[in-house]
Phi, psi and omega in degrees: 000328181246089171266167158283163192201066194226129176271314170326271194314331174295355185280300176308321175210084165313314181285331161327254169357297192297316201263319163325282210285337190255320169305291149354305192281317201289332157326315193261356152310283166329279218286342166319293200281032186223004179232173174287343181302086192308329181199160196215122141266143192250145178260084173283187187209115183326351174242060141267347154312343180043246173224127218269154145326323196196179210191103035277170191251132198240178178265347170278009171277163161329117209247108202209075196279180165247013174226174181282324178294304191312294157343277165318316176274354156287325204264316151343283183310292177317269220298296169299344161289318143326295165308300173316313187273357175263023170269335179045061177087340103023307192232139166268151189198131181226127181254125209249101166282088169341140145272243181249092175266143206187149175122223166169165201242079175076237185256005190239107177226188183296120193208018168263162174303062049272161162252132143220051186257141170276353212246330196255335168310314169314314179239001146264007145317265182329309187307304193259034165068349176292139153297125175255167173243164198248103183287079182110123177241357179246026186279156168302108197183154175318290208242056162089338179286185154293185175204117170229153166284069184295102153271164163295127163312332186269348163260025148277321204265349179293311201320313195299329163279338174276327163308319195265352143316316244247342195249146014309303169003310218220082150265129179148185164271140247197097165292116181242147185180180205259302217061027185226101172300141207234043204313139169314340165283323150332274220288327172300335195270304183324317185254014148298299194296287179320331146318279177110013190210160192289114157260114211245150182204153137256150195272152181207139191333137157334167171239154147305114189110314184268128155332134199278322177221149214206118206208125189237167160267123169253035162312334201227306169300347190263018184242314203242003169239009177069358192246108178252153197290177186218354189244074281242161206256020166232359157263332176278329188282332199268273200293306166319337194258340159288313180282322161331279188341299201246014178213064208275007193245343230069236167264332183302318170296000000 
């Protein structure tokens, strides 16, 4: 988990990333094999896919990211696998590839410096009356947005426990994602609706890197992890807009 994790800033400093997210791994590799540690979920990310052949994105598709962060966190996966296999049973390793994890728990919510997550951009657009921006209106898409596939943090944090039960047993890669596509105008309208207020944006050029649609199959976590999401892109939106409500400072408070 603790990688860097911005597709932007990976644009911006690719050797960052490479020495966080890959250097790293390989750091935490070393200290394994000098330990007792048996097993590892790795916390992967839906753009080692870049932009996918086909839809929903299954886990035999192509691994072509189009960023650096994509990169990194592909190149992550390979190094821990590697390592299980030069363990010769010793070590288990499971990569759970994230889709748009978004929402929010209680007192544990969405808080970062810059925020460039949309579900939180979003609705604090809606809060303080600010124009937010839309990066891109023209991708092949219904309406012109990204589509991304929004899971609930907390049926992420379910995924995790059932791999690390499941395992050795369920060693391999893991899509966790909804199968239900989301346009960046989709999240705005949502959180119009939770709000009860207006969200005004502008359109402002692609970013570099990102995929026009991102759809995932859980197909293979509901089979060999027993875990399917249970939570709607309007339960992430509802509950984040609840903790903003009550933490209006952030973390910070």
């Amino acid at each position: 988990m603790a990688a860097l994790a911005e597709v932007a800033e990976s644009v911006a400093e690719p050797k960052l990333y490479a020495d966080v997210n890959l250097r790293g791994c390989e750091a935490l590799v070393g200290a394994v094999r000098s330990s007792s540690v048996s097993r590892i979920v790795f916390s992967s990310t839906a753009a080692v896919y870049g932009v996918p052949e086909r839809l929903p994105i299954d886990e035999d598709e192509r691994l072509t990211p189009t960023n650096p962060y994509g990169d990194t966190k592909l190149a992550g996966e390979r190094v821990l696998f590697d390592a299980q296999e030069a363990s010769r049973g010793r070590l288990a390793v499971c990569a759970l590839r994230y889709f748009n994890a978004a929402g929010a728990d209680g007192d544990r919510g969405e808080d970062h410096d810059p925020e460039s997550h949309l579900v939180p951009i979003a609705l604090r657009a809606a809060r303080d009356g600010l124009t937010m921006q839309v990066f891109g209106d023209d991708y092949d898409t219904p309406d012109g947005t990204c589509v991304r596939d929004y899971v609930h943090v907390l049926d992420l944090a379910a995924a995790h426990v059932a791999a690390l039960e499941r395992l050795p047993e369920a060693a391999g890669a893991y899509n966790l994602g909804t199968g239900t596509g989301n346009s960046v105008l989709d999240v705005l309208r949502a959180a119009e609706k939770t709000t009860g207020r207006d969200v005004d944006f502008v359109v402002a050029p692609r970013r570099r890197g990102d995929p026009p649609v991102l759809v995932a199959s859980h197909a293979r976590a509901a089979a060999v992890l027993d875990w399917t999401p249970q939570r709607s892109l309007d339960d992430i939106v509802t509950d984040a807009w609840t903790w903003l409500r009550q933490h209006p400072d952030g973390y910070a408070d």
